[in-house]
Structure formats: structure tokens, C-alpha cells
N, C-alpha and C positions, 0 to 999 in steps of 0.2 A: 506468528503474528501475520494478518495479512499484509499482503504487498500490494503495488501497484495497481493490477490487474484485477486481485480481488477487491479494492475498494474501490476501485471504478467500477463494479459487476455491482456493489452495493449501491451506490452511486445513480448510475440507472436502473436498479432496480424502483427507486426511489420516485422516477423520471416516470418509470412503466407504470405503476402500481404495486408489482410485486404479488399479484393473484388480488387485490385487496381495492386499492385505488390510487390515483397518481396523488403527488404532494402540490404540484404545480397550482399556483393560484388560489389555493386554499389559505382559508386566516385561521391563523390558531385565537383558539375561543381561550383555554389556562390552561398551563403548566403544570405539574406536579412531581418537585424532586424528591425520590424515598432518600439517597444517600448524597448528602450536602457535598463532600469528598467526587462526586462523579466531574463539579459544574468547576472548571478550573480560575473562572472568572464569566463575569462579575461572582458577588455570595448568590446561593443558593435563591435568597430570596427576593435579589434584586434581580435576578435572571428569571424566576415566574411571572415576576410585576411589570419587565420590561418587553418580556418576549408575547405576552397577551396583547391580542389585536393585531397584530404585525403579519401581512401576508407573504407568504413563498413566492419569489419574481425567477429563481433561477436555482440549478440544481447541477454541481460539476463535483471537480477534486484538486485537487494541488499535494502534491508526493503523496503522503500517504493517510489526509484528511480529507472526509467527505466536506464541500460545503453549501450549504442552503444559503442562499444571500436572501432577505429579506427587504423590506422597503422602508426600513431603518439602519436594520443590523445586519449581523453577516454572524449564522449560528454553525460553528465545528464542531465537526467529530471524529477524535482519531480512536480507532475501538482498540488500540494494543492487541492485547495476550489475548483476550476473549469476548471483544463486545462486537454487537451484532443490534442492528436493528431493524425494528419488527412492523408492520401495518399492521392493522385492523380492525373491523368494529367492534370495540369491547371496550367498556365500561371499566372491569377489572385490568390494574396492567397485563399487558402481553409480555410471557415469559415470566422463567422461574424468577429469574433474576434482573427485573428491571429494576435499573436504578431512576430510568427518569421517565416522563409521561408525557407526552404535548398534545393535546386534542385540540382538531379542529374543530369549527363551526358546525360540520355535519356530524359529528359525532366519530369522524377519525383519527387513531391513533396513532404514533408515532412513539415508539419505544425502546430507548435503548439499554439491552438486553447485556449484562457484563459480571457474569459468574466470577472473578478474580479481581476485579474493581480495581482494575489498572487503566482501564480507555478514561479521556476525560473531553467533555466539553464544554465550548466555548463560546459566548453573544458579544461581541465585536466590531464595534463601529465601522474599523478598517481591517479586515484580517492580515495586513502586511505584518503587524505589530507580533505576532502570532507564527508567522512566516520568516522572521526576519533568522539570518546565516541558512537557510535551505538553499541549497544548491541549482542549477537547470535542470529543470524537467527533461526526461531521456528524447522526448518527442518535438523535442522546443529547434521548430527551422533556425534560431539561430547558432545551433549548439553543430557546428560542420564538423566533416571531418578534421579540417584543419585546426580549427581549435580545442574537437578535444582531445589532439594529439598533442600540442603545446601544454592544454592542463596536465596532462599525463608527465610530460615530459619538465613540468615545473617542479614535480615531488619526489621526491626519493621513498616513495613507500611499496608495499607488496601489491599485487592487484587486487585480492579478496577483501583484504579491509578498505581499501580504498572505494573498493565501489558500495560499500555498506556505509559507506560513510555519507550521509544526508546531507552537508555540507558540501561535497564533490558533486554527489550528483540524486537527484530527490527522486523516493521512490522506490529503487531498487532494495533489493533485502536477501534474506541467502538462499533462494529456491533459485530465483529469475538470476542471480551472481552466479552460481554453478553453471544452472543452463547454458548462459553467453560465457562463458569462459570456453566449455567442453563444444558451444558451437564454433568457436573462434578458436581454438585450439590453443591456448595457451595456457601454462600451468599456473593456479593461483597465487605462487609465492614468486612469481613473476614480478623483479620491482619496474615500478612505471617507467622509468626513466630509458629502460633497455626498449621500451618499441619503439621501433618505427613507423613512420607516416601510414605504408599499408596494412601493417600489424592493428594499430588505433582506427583506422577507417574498418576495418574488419570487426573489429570490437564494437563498435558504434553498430553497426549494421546488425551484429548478432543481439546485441541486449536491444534494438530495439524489434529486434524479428522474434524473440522470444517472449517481450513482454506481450506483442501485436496477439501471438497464437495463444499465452494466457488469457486475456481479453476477452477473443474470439471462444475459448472454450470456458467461460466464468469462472475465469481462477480457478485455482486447485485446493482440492478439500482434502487435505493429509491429518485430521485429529477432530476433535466431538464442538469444534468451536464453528468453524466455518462448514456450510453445506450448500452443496448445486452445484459446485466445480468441477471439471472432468481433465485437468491439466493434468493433474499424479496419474495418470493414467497413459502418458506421452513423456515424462521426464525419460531423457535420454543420462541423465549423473546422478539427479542429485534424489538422495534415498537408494541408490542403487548398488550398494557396497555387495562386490561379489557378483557380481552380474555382469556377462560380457557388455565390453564397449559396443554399441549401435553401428560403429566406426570400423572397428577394428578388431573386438574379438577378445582385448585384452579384459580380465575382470577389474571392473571400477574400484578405487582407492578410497578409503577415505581418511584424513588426518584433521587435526581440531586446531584450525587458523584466527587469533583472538574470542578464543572462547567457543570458536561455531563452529558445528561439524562442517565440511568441505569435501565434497567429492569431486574426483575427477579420474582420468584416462593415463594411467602412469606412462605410455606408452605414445600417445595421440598429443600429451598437453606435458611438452619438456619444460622444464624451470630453466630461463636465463639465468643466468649467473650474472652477476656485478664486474 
């Protein structure tokens, strides 16, 4: 699923053009949803009738939803497992597997692309409604060190789920979890509670230094869903089962923490104990 990094890399793609045209400022002319299951609200067909006419004012993300604010609504898209969207001038949808279609005024498209029709999107007056229990964004000035050593320190849970967890904190997901663990040195089944003040400041620092060099290299393209990424190409843990530590030399570990594979540094990232 992408994370952070890659849906912000979507995000501004969106912003650039994408080889194609930017979205900025353009009115969509209609709609057209192939799979009624893509629009998760309003239906299907109150979402073509409502989104026609409506110009693009602004083009950002919030955890792990692209969103287009419009000059009524406010249109999300969170692509899950496999969706991906697409520019350009073409009449016929773009992609195998678009499920929906929004063409502008000039004849550009806007297409989102979701082989496994799990992503879904949204037309939304106020997107808070949409947003509501998401957690602080990693990059949010008001998220210091000091508080979110107190969040940490208010839970009794492991580190790895905790930071998966979109509730605690929005955005993260298990590439960029690895990462800032193995850069922070701490082992994942690390429960919150055992860090301390410079332990949590060190965490904060690393999840947002790894999300920052995602970014900077378009997210990372590890499977046939996402492309243009060059991050798997720098992972220092995660995928890297049997591969010396970057650190230390030791070969990377990996064990399945709530269901998710989890790597780390048997050696560099010791488990507190309770």
C-alpha cells in the first residue's frame, strides 16, 4: 500500500502535470464512474452530477489521502492496495483498470486506475468528516518532542503496531515503521511505555528523516502497482531479510508483528523488556 511519501509523490505529481498537464485551475467538464463501489460517498451518480463544473483551487494530502479541494467540494482519494492515478489526453479511459474518469474542460483526463478495487473516493463538503480519529501528521510543528514522548508514554503497546496505527500517528505504514525504528535503533516489540525523553526525540527525528528521503526520492516502488520510486533502492531493514546490517554487519531479522512482516537489526535494535 502506498505510504506517506508515495502519496505525496502522487500528490505533486498531480501539482506538475505528470508528463501530461497540471490539474490546478482546470473545471472539470463530466464525470464518469465505470465501478459505482470505487465512489465511497456521495452514490455514484450524485458524485458525476455534483463534481461537473467545479474547479480545482488546491491540490495537497492529509496521511494517506490525496486531496483536490474544489470551489464547492473537497474530492479524496485514498488508492489502497493498487490504485494509481493517471493524466492524459485520451478520450478512452487511461488504464487497464480505471474505475473512474473526470475530464476537464480541455479535454484532460484524470483517472483512477485500481486493479483490486480496494482504493475508494470521496466529494465532500468538509473533508474533516472523512478525516475524523486520524492522528498528527509526522511533520505537524506542533507534534514536539515532548509530546510525543508523553503520547508514547500514555500506551502500553509494542512500537511496530503503534506506529501503524493511523490513529497515533497519520501516514506512516510498514516500509517508513522499519526504516525509523532500524534508524533509531530500537527494536519493534519495544513497548511505548519503556522510552525515554531522548529515546522518543530520536524516534520523532528518525520517522520524520526517513519519511523526508522517501519524498525526496518518489517513494519507493517495491511491486507492479506503484512506479517512479527509487527509495527500495536505499532501504537500510525493511525487505532486507539476510543482508548485513548498513550499521553493524549483523544479517537483518525478520519476524511477523500484527500480521506484517517486520525487519530489523537483531543486534543494533534490542527489545526492552517491561
Amino acid at each position: 500500500m502506498p505510504e506517506l511519501p508515495e502519496v505525496e509523490t502522487v500528490a505533486r505529481s498531480l501539482v506538475s502535470g505528470q508528463g501530461a498537464a497540471p490539474i490546478l485551475g482546470r473545471r472539470v467538464a463530466l464525470a464518469k464512474v465505470a465501478w459505482a463501489r470505487s465512489v465511497a460517498s456521495p452514490s455514484a451518480a450524485a458524485f458525476a452530477r455534483r463534481i461537473a463544473g467545479q474547479q480545482v483551487q488546491d491540490v495537497g494530502r492529509r496521511a494517506k489521502y490525496i486531496q483536490i479541494g474544489l470551489d464547492q467540494d473537497t474530492l479524496l482519494v485514498h488508492l489502497r492496495m493498487s490504485g494509481d492515478l493517471m493524466l492524459g489526453y485520451q478520450e478512452t479511459p487511461l488504464g487497464a483498470h480505471s474505475r473512474l474518469q473526470i475530464y476537464f474542460e480541455d479535454g484532460l483526463q484524470l483517472s483512477f486506475n485500481d486493479p483490486r478495487k480496494f482504493g475508494r473516493v470521496w466529494l465532500v463538503p468538509d473533508p474533516t468528516e472523512v478525516y475524523a480519529g486520524l492522528g498528527p501528521e509526522p511533520f505537524d510543528p506542533a507534534l514536539t518532542p515532548k509530546r510525543f514522548h508523553s503520547l508514547l508514554a500514555a500506551r502500553q503497546r509494542q512500537l511496530k503496531p503503534l506506529l501503524l496505527d493511523q490513529a497515533f500517528l497519520a501516514g506512516l505504514g510498514n516500509i517508513y515503521a522499519d526504516e525509523a525504528l532500524w534508524a533509531a535503533q530500537l527494536h519493534p516489540l519495544t513497548l511505548t511505555s519503556r522510552l525515554d525523553a531522548a529515546q522518543a526525540a530520536l524516534l520523532l527525528r528518525s520517522i520524520r528523516a526517513v519519511l523526508k528521503e522517501g519524498i525526496r526520492r518518489n517513494g519507493a516502488s517495491i511491486d507492479w502497482v506503484y512506479r517512479g520510486g527509487d527509495f527500495q533502492n536505499h532501504f537500510k531493514a525493511y525487505q532486507q531479510t539476510g543482508q548485513p546490517c548498513p550499521r553493524c554487519g549483523t544479517p537483518i531479522s525478520r519476524i511477523v508483528v500484527g500480521q506484517r512482516s517486520t525487519h530489523f537489526c537483531p543486534r543494533c535494535q534490542i527489545v526492552q523488556a517491561a
